[in-house]
C-alpha positions in Angstrom: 0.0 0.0 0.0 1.5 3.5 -0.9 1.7 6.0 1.6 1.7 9.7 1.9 5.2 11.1 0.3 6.2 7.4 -1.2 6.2 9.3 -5.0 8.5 11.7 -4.0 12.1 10.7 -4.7 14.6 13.3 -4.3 16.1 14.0 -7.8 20.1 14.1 -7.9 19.9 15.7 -11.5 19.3 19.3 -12.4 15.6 20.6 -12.3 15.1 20.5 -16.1 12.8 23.7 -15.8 15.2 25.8 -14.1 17.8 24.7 -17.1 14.9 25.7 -19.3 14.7 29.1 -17.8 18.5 30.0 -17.5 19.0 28.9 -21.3 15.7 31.2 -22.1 17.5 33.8 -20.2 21.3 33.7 -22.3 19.5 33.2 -25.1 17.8 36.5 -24.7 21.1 37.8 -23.5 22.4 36.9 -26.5 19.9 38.3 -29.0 20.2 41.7 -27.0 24.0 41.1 -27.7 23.6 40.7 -31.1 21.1 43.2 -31.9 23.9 46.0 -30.2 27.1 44.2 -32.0 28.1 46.3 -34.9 31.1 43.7 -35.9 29.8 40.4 -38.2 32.5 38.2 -35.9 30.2 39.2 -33.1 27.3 39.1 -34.7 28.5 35.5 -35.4 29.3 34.2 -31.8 25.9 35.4 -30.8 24.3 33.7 -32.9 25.9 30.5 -32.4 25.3 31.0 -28.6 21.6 31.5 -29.4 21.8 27.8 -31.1 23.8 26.8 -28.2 21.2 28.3 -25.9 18.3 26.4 -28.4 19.4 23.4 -28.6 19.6 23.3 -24.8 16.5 24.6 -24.2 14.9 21.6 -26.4 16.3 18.9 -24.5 15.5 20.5 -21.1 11.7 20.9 -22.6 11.8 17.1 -23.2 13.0 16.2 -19.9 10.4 18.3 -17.9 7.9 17.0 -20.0 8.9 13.4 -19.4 9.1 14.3 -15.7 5.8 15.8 -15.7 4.5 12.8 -17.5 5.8 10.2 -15.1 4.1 12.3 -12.2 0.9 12.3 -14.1 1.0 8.7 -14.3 1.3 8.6 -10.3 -1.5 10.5 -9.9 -3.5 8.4 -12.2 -2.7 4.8 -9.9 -3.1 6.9 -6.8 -6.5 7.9 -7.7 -7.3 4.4 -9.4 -6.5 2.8 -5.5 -8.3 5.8 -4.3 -11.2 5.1 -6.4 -11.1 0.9 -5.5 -10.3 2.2 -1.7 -11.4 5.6 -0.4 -9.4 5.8 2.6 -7.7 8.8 4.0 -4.4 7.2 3.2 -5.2 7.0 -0.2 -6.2 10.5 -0.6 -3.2 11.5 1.4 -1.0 10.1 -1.4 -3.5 11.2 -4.4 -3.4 14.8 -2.5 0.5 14.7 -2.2 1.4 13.6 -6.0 -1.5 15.6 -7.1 0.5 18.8 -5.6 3.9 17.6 -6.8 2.3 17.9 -10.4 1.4 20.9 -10.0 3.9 22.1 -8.7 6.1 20.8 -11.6 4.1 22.4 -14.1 4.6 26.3 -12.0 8.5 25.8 -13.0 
């Protein structure tokens, strides 16, 4: 039987949304440093940032949406034993999950 927190493994790898925000962030920086470079060698190394900065945005994207994806799954068997069981235990743990989600999905 699941119990209240049992979902909630503490991650060793980087939160994927906040390596989706810092690589939104440089690669703003860098399109505010190419819009003020007035030399084509700079205008060149912001650029390839920015597709630096892309590419890792994509793969962060995929990785919180995987993430989120696997919590949605939890929520789905919590509420299919809450649904079979209705015991405060079992809302406990559809509750918890439930605000784990959305709490990924704020990031």
């Amino acid at each position: 039987m699941a119990k209240v927190g049992e979902g909630a493994v503490p991650s060793k790898q980087p939160d994927p949304n906040q390596n989706l925000s810092k690589s939104v962030q440089k690669f703003d920086q860098y399109l505010s440093e190419y819009d003020k470079s007035q030399k084509k060698g700079d205008k060149d190394l912001a650029l390839s940032r920015m597709s630096n900065q892309l590419s890792l945005m994509d793969v962060a994207a995929e990785q919180a949406k995987k993430e989120m994806r696997v919590q949605e799954e939890k929520v789905k068997k919590d509420f299919e034993a809450f649904q079979k069981s209705p015991t405060k235990n079992n809302e406990g743990v559809l509750k918890h999950d439930l605000n784990t989600l959305k709490e990924s999905m704020r990031h």
